[in-house]
C-alpha positions as CSV (number, residue, x, y, z in Angstrom):
1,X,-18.4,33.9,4.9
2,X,-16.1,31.2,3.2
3,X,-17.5,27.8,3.9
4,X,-15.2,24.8,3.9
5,X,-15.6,21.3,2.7
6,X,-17.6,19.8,6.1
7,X,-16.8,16.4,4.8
8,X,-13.4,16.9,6.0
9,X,-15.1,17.0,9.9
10,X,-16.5,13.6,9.8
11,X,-12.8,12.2,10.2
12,X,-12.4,11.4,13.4
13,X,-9.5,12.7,15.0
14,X,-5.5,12.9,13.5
15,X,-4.5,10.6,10.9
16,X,-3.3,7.4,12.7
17,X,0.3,7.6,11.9
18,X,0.7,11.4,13.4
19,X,-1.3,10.2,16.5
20,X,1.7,7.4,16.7
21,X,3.7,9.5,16.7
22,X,2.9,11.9,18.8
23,X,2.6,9.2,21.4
24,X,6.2,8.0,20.7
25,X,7.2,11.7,21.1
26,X,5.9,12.3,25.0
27,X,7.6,8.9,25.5
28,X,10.5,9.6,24.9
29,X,10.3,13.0,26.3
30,X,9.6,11.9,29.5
31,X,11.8,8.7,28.9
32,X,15.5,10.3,27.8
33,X,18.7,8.5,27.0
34,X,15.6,4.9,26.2
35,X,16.6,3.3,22.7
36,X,13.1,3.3,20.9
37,X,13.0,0.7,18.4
38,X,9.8,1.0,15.5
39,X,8.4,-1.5,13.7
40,X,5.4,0.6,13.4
41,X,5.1,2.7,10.1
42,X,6.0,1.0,6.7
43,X,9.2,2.9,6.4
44,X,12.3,1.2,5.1
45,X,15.6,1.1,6.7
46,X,18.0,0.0,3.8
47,X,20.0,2.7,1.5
48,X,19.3,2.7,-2.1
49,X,20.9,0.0,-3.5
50,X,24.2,0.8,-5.8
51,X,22.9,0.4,-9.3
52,X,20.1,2.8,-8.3
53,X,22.8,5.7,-6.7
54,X,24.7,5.0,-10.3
55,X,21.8,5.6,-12.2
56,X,21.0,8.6,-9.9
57,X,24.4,10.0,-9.9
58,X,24.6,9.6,-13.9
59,X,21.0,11.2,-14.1
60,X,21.9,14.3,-12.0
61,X,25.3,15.2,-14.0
62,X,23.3,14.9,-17.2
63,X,20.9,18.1,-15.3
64,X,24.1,19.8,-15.4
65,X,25.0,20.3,-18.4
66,X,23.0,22.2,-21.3
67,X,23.0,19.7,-23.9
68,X,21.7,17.1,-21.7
69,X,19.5,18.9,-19.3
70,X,16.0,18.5,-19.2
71,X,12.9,20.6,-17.8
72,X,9.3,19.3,-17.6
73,X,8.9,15.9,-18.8
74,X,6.0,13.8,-19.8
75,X,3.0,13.9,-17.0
76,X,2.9,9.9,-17.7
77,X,6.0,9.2,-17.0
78,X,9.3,9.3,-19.7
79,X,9.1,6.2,-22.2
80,X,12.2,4.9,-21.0
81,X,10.4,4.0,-17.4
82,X,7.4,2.5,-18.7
83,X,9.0,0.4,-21.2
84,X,10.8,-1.1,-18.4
85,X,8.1,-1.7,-16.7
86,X,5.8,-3.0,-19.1
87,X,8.5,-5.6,-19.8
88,X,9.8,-6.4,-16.7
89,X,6.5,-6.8,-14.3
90,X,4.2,-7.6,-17.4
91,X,5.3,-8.6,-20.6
92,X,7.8,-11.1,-19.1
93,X,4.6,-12.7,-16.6
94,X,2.4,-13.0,-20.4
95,X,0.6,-10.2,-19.6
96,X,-0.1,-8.1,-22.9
97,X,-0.7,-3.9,-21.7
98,X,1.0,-1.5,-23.8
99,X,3.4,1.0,-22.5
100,X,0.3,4.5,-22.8
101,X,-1.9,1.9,-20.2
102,X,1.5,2.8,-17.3
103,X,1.1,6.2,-15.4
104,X,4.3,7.1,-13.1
105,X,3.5,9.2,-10.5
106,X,5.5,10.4,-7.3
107,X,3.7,7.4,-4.7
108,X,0.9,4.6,-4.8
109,X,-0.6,6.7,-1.8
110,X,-1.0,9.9,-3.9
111,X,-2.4,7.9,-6.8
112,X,-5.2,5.5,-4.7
113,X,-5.8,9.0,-2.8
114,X,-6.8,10.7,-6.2
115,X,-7.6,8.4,-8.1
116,X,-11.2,8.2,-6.9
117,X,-11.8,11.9,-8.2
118,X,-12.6,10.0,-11.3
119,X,-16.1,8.8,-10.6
120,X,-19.4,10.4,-9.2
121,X,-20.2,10.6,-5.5
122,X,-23.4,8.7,-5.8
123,X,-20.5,5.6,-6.3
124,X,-21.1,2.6,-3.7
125,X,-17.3,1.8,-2.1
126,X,-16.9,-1.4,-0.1
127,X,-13.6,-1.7,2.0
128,X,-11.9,-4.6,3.4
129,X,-12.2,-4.1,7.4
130,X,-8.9,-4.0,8.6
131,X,-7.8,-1.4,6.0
132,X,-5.4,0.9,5.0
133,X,-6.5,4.6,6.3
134,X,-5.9,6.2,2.9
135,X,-8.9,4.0,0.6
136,X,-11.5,5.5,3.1
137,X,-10.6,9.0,4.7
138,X,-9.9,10.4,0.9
139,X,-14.1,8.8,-0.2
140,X,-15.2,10.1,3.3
141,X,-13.1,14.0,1.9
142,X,-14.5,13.3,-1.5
143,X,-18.4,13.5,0.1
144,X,-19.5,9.2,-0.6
145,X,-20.3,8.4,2.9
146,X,-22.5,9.2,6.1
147,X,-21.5,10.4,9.4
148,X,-18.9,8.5,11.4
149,X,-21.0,6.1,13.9
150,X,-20.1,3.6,16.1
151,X,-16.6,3.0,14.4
152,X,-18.2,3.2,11.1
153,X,-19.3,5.4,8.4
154,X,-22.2,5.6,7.1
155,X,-22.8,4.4,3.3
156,X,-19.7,2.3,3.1
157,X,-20.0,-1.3,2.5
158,X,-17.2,-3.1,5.0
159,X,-15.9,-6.4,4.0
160,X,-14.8,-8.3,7.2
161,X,-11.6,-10.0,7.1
162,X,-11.5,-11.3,10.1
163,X,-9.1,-14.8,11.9
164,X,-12.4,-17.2,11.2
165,X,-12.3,-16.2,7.2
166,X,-8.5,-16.0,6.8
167,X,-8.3,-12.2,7.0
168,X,-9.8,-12.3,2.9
169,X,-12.8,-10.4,2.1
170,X,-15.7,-12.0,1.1
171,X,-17.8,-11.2,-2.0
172,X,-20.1,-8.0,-1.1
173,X,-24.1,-9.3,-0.7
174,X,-25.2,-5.7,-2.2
175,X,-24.2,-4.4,-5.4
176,X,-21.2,-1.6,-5.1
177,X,-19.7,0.6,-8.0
178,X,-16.2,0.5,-6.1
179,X,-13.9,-2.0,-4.2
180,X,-10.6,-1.9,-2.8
181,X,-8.3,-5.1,-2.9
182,X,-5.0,-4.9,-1.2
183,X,-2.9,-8.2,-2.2
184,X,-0.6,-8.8,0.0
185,X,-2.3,-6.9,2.4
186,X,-1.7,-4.0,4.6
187,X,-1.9,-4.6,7.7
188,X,-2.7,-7.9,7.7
189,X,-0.4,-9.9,5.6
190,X,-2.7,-11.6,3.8
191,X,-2.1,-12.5,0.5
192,X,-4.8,-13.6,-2.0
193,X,-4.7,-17.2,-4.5
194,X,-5.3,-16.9,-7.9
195,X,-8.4,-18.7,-7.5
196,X,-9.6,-16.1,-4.5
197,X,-8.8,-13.3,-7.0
198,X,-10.7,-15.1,-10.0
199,X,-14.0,-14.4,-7.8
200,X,-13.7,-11.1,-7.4
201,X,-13.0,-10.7,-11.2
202,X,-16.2,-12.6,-12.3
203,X,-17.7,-10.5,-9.3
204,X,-16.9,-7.0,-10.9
205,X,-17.8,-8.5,-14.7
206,X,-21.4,-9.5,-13.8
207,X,-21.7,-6.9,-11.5
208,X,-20.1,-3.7,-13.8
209,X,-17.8,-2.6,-11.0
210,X,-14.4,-1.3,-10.6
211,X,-11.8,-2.9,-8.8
212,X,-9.1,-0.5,-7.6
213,X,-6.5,-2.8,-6.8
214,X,-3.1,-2.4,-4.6
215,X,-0.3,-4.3,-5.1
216,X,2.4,-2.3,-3.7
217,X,4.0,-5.4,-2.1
218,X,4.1,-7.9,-4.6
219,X,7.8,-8.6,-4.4
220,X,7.5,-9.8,-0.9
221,X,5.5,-12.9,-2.3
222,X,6.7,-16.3,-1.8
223,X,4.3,-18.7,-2.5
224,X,3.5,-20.1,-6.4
225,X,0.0,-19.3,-6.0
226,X,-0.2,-16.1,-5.1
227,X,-0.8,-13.5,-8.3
228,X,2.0,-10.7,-8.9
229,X,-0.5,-8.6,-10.7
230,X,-4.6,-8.7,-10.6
231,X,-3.6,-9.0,-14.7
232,X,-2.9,-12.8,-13.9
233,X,-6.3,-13.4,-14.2
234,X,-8.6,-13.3,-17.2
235,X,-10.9,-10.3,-18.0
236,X,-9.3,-8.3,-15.4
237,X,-8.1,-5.7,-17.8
238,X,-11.6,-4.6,-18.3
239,X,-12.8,-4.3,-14.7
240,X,-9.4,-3.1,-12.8
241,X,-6.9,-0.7,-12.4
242,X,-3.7,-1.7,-10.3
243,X,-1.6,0.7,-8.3
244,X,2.4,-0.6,-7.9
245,X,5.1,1.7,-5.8
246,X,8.7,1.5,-5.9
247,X,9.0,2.5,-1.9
248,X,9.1,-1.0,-0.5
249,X,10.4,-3.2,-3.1
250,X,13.1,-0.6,-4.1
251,X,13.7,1.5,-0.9
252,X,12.3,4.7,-2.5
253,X,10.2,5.8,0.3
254,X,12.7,8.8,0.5
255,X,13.0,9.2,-3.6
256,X,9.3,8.9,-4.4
257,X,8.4,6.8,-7.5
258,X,5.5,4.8,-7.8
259,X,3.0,3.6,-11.2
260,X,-0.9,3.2,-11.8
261,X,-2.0,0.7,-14.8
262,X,-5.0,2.1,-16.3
263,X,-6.1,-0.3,-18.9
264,X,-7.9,0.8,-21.8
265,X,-10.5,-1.7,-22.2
266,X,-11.6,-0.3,-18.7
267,X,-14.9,1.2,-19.0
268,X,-17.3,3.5,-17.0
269,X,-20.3,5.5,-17.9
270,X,-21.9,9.2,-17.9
271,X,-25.9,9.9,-16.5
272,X,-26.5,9.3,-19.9
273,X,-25.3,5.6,-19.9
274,X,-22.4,6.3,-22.6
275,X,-19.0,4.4,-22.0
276,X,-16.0,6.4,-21.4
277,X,-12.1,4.8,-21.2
278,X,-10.9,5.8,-17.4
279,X,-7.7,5.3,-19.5
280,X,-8.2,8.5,-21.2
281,X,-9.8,10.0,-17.8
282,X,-6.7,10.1,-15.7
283,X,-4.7,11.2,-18.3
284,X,-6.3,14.4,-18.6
285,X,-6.5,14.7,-14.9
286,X,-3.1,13.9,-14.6
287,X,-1.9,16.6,-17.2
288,X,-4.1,19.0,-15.0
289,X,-2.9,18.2,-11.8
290,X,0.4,16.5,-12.1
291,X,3.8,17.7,-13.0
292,X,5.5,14.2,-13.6
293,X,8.4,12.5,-11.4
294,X,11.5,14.2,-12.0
295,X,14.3,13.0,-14.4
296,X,16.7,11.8,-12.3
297,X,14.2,9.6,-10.0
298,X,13.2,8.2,-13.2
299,X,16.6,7.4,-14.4
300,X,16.7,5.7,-10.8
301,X,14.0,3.6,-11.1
302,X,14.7,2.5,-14.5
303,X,18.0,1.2,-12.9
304,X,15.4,-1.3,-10.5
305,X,14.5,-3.1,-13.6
306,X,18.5,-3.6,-14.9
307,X,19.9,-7.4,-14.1
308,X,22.6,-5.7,-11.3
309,X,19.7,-3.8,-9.9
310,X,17.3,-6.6,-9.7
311,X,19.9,-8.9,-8.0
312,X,20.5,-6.1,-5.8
313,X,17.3,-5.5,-4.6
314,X,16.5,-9.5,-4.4
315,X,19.0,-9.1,-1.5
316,X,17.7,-6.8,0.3
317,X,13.6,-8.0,0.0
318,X,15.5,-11.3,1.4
319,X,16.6,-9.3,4.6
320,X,13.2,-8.1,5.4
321,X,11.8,-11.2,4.6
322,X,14.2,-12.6,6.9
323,X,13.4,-10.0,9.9
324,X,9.2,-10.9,9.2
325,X,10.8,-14.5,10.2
326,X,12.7,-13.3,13.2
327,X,9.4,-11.2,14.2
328,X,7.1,-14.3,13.7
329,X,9.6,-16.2,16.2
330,X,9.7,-13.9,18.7
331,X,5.8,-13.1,19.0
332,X,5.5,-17.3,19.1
333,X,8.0,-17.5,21.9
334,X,6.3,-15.3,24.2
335,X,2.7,-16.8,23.8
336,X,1.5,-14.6,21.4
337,X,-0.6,-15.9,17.9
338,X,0.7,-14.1,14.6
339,X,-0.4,-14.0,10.9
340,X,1.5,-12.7,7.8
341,X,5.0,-12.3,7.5
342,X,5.0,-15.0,4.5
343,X,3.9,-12.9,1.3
344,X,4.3,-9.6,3.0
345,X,6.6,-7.3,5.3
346,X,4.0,-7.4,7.7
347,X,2.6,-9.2,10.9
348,X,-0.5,-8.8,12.1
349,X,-0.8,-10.4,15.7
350,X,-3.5,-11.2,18.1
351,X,-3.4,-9.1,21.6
352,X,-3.7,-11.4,24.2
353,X,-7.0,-11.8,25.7
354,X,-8.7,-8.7,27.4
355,X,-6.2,-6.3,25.9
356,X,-7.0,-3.8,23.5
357,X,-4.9,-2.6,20.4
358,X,-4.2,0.8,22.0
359,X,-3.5,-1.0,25.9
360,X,-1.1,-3.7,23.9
361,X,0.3,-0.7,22.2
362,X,1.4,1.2,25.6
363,X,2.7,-2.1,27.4
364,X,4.9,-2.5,24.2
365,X,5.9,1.1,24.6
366,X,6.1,1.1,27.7
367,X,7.9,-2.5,28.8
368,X,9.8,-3.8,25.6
369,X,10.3,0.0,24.3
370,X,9.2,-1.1,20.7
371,X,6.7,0.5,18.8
372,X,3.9,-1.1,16.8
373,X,0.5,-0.1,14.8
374,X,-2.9,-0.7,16.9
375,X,-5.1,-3.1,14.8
376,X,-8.3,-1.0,15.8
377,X,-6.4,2.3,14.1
378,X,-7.2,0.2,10.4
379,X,-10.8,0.0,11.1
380,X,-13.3,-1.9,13.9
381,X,-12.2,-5.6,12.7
382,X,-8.7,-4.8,13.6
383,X,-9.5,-4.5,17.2
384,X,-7.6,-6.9,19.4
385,X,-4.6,-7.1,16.6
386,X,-1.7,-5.3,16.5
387,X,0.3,-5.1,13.4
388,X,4.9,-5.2,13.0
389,X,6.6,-4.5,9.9
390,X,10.1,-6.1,8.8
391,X,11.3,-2.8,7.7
392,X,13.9,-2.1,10.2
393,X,17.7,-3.2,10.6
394,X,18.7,-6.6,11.1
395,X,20.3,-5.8,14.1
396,X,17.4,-3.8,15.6
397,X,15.2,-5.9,14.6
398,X,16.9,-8.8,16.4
399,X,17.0,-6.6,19.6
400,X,13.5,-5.7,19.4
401,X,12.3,-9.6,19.0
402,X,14.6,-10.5,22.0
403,X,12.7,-7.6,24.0
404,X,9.6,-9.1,22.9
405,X,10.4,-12.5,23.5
406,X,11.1,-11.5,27.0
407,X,7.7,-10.3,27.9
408,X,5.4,-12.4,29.8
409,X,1.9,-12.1,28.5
């Protein structure tokens, strides 16, 4: 008999995003010839931007010809795309990494999903509660937690981040080996100061954890005091790795590029209490497991990083940023109370009173035919939100904040 992994039954149902969209599906089945419009999943709406398709183009006739052709690369990512990082998102910010501390990879989703593969099962996690579905169900796969309970799992520390604290985690009361920090976060919008992120780096010092830190939407900030990296702040090299993706702040949801920093001052230790670089760690498990991003997305997302590329995609961050306002507006004008939308592409906003995330999700289906993310599907403090994203077209956008606007709630 060939016994399967029972961790994978504590997950509760389908992962959030299918059940979406299976519900969308029967709606519209049974609702033909009705213009849907989603600002649900994170998905972006703008094409590659033109100093991106050059690159790409450029990139794919080289693959053509013998002398220029290339076949498996680096797992880490070709030299040319990590120097351009290292510059551009650290260097330039006076943050000293070297170029063997940048790991490209094919999504920030694969590389927080695996990344935890790396340290024992016996680890303590703590979560921030809302939180994005991927930090828990691949710990709850991996065999750290307890049975799934009253909306919770068992052996998982939950960090509230609820209206009364500003949607920002507070400081675990118990000791935990792991902690996931998502700045500007997903789904709520909230972005943490550099003072707020200082704690939690003298936290993980004094306490010998690991901070596994998400910043896939630093672009979207707008405020001074918000950090651009978790590197910002001093000591953090030894207690944090940071995951960054190309999807939203480029547009390569469809092209698939994204980068872990894995510093090498980062620490962790065996049964027998000797050190070990996780540096050194995920590069061996990434020349196992991983065949590298191929060439020509590479060559793409070197382009991000060129002056024309940079103005580029400046233009098109502006335009989400622009629909987060036209969101914000909308919810305010029909009655409704709405966070984020400022250092994010994401508003996370209060159902009105006595209605669930999953009832406000059908009346939005069902009476302004737009289609959002139920606060509960992130974890139990996200029940009685509901969370928009700016990623659609202007245009659409617009429509689906005057159908929104029109609703009486």
């Amino acid at each position: 008999m060939t016994l399967l992994n029972d961790n994978y039954l504590k997950l509760p149902g389908s992962y959030l995003f299918s059940t979406i969209a299976k519900r969308v599906a029967a709606y519209k089945e049974s609702h033909p010839g009705e213009q849907v419009i989603s600002l649900g999943i994170g998905d972006v709406s703008r094409p590659l931007v033109p100093a991106v398709i050059e690159a790409l183009h450029k990139a794919s006739d080289e693959m053509s010809r013998a002398e220029t052709f290339r076949g498996y690369g680096p797992e880490q990512g070709y030299a040319f795309l990590r120097e351009a990082i290292l510059k551009h998102d650290y260097l330039d910010r006076n943050i000293q990494l070297e170029a063997d501390e940048i790991f490209v990879s094919d999504g920030a989703k694969s590389d927080v999903a695996n990344f935890q593969e790396l340290f024992d099962t016996s680890c303590k996690v703590a979560l921030q509660d809302p939180v994005y579905p991927v930090y828990l169900d691949t710990n709850v796969m991996a065999g750290r937690t307890g049975a799934f309970e009253n909306g919770r799992f068992g052996g998982i520390v939950y960090l509230p981040c609820t209206e009364e604290n500003g949607f920002l985690p507070q400081l675990p009361k118990e000791r935990v080996d792991l902690v996931y920090l998502c700045s500007p976060n997903n789904p709520t919008g909230a972005a943490m100061s550099r003072a707020e992120l200082k704690k939690w780096v003298d936290w993980a010092a004094e306490n010998n954890s690991v901070i596994l830190y998400d910043s896939a939407y630093e672009a979207f900030i707008t405020q001074p005091d918000i950090p651009h990296s978790i590197y910002e702040i001093p000591g953090s090299q030894k207690v944090a790795v940071e995951f960054r993706s190309f999807s939203k702040t480029a547009g390569f949801t469809g092209t698939r590029c994204a980068y872990t920093v894995v510093p090498k001052a980062l620490q962790v230790y065996d049964r027998a209490g000797k050190p070990h670089a996780l540096n050194g760690l995920w590069l061996r498990r990434q020349t196992t497991k991983f065949n590298g991003v191929p060439y020509i997305v590479q060559r793409a997302a070197e382009a991000v990083f060129s002056p024309l590329g940079q103005a580029q995609i400046r233009e098109v961050i502006a335009g989400y940023q622009q629909n987060a306002r036209v969101i914000l507006q909308a919810l305010q004008n029909a009655g409704l109370t709405a966070f984020g939308g400022v250092n994010a592409p994401y508003i996370w906003l209060k159902t009105p009173k006595g209605v669930d995330s999953w009832a406000f999700f059908d009346r939005l289906l069902s009476d302004a035919r737009v289609v959002g993310t139920p606060g509960v599907g992130f974890g139990g403090c996200g029940e009685g939100f509901f969370r928009l994203t700016a990623f659609n077209t202007p245009e659409l956008t617009q429509e689906a904040a005057r159908r929104i606007a029109g609703l009486s709630f």
